[in-house]
N, C-alpha and C positions, 0 to 999 in steps of 0.2 A: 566481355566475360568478367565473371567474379571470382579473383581468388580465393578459395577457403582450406584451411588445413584441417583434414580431419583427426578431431580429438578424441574421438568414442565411435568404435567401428560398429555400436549398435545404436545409433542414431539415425531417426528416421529420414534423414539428409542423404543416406547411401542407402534408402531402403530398396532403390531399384535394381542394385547390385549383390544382394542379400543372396546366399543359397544357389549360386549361379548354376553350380554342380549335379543341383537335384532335376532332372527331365522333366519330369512328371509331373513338376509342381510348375515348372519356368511354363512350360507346354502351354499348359491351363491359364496361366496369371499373367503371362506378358500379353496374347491378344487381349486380355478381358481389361488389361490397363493402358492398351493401344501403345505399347510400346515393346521394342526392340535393343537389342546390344550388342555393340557394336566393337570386337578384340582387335588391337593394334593399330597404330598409327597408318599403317598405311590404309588399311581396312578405314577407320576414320575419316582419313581424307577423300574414299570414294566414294565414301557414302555422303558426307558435304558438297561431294560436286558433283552426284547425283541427285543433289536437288533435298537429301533427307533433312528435318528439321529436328534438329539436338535439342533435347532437355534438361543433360548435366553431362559430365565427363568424369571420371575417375582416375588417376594414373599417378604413378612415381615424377615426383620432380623433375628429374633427368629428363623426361621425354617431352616434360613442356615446351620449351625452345623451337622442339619439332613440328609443334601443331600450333605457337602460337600466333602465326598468321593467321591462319585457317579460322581458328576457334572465335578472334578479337572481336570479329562484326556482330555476334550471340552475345544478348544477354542473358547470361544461362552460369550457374557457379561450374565451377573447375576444381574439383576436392581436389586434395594432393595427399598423399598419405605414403608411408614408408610400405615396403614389402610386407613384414611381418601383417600389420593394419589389412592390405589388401587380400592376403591368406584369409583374415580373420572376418573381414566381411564377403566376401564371395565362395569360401570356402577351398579353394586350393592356388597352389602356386601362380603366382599371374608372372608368367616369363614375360610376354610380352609389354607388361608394362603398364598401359593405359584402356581404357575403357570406355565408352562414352554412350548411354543409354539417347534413344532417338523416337519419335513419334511414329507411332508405324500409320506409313501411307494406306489410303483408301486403295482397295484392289479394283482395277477395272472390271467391265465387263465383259463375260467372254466372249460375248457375239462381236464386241469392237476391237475385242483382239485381234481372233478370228479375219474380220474381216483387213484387217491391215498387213494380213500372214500370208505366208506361201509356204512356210516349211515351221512345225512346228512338233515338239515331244512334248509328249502324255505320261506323266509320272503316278501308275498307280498304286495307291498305298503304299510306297517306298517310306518305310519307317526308321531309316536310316540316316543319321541326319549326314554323316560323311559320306553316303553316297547321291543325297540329294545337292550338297554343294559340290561335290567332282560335277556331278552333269552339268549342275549352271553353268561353271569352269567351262565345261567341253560345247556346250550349247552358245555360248559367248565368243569361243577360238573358232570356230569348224560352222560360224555360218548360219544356223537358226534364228527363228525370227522369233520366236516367246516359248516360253515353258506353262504350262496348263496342269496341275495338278488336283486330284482326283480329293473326295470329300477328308478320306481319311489317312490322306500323305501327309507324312510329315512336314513340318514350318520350315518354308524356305530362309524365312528371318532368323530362325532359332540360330544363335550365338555360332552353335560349332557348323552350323551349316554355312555361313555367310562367312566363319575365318576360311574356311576348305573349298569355300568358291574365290581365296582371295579378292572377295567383293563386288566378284561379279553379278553379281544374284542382282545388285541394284542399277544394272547396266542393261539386263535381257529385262524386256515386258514378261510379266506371269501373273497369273488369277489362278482361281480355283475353279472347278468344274462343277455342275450337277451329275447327280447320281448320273450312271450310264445311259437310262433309254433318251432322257433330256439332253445330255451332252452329245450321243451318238446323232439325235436329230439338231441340235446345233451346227456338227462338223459335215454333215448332209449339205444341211445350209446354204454355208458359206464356199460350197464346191469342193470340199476334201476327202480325198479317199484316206483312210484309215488301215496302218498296216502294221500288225501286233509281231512283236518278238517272241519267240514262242519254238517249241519243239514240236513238230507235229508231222504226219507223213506225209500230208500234203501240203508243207510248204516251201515256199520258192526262197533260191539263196538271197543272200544281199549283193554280190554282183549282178544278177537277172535285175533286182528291184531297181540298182541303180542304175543299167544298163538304157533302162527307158521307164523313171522316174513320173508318177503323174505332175502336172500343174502344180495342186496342192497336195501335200502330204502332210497326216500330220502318223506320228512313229510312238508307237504305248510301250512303254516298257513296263515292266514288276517286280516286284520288291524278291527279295533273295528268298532261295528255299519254295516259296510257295509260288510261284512266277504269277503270269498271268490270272486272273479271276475266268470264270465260263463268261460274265455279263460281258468283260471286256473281249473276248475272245469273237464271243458270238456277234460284237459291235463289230467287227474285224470286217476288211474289206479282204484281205489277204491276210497269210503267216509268213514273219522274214523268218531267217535262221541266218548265224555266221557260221557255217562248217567247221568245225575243230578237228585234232588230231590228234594223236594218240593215247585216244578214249576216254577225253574229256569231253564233258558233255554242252557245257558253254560257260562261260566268263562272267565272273564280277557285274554285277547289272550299267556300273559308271565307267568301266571299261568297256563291256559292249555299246553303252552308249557312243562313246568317242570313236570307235572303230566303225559304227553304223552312219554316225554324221559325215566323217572324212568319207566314208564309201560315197555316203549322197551328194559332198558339196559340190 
């Protein structure tokens, strides 16, 4: 690694750190520059021994010491810059400290996911990125074999998604999907029954589902507010439901995620 101290927080040397804050622009610009970023040392280091390959690093002096095994084998610069400098280039307080932008990996195929799975979630259009790294989280503790997300879910990579999976996201296998009718006859395939989260009158609890669980499963969940789609519904081999109580209708979609996996492990 190269040490460098940065002099000018608008230097195109941290231009990968630039604006970290703005969604909508990181959304678009990170896949399109094949890269990722990566908040805090520990996040850091699992993404290093998940195999990711670093491009630079960003981070307060102090936290060098921390990563400097890790980082030495990279020929790759290591900016170092005071707090105020890191405000200034990423655009808000960096508590954590360090940063470290990464290549983002080629996503598998789904059919060879698929076929190495036995229990997998279907994340559709979950546009949330703290609720898409909770489920990594929960898909990583409780036993799933990959996460499959749908055309227009949210980036499992995006920053706040991978600090709130504490870095799991780079430990579960996950791809992206084709539209529904393509995806629904992939999971055909591969021998999965398909079974949607959903409110509806004819469906069966999650104790029944787990009670006698098929072979494969793979479990769709949806994004808050608008739940499930008709396409995904209609892919649906079955409806789960968690039964709630006192006339709540159902749960945070990353909380019923983790309630749904523990039911099934």
């Amino acid at each position: 690694m190269r040490i460098e101290h940065v002099r000018d927080a608008a230097t195109d040397a941290v231009a990968d750190y630039a604006s970290l804050t703005d969604v909508a622009l990181r959304s678009i610009t990170e896949p399109e520059r094949g890269i990722f970023i990566a908040e805090s040392a520990k996040v850091i280091r699992r993404a290093l021994d998940a195999g990711c390959v670093p491009r630079s690093v960003l981070m307060e002096e102090k936290w060098l010491p921390g990563l400097q095994a890790a980082l030495e084998p990279f020929d790759i610069p290591v900016h170092l810059a005071d707090p105020a400098q890191l405000e200034a280039i990423t655009g808000y307080r960096v508590h954590r400290g360090a940063l470290a932008a990464f290549e983002r990996p080629a996503l598998p195929d789904p059919g060879v996911l698929l076929a190495a799975s036995r229990r997998v979630a279907i994340l559709e259009d979950i546009v949330d990125h703290t609720n898409v790294g909770a489920i990594f989280r929960s898909v990583a503790a409780l036993g799933a074999d990959a996460v499959l997300v749908t055309p227009r879910c949210a980036d499992p990579l995006y920053r706040r998604s991978v600090r709130v999976s504490m870095g799991t996201v780079f430990q579960v296998p996950w791809t992206r999907l084709p539209e529904w009718q393509a995806a629904r006859e992939l999971l055909t395939g591969h021998g999965f029954r398909v079974a949607a989260l959903a409110l509806s009158d004819d469906a069966v609890t999650m104790r029944q589902l787990a009670a006698d669980p098929p072979e494969r499963l793979a479990l769709v969940l949806g994004a808050e507010g608008d739940g499930l789609s008709r396409q995904a519904l209609a892919a649906a081999d079955t409806v789960v439901t968690i039964p709630m109580a006192h006339g709540v209708d159902s749960l945070n979609v990353a909380a019923a995620a983790a309630v749904a996996l523990y039911a099934l492990a």
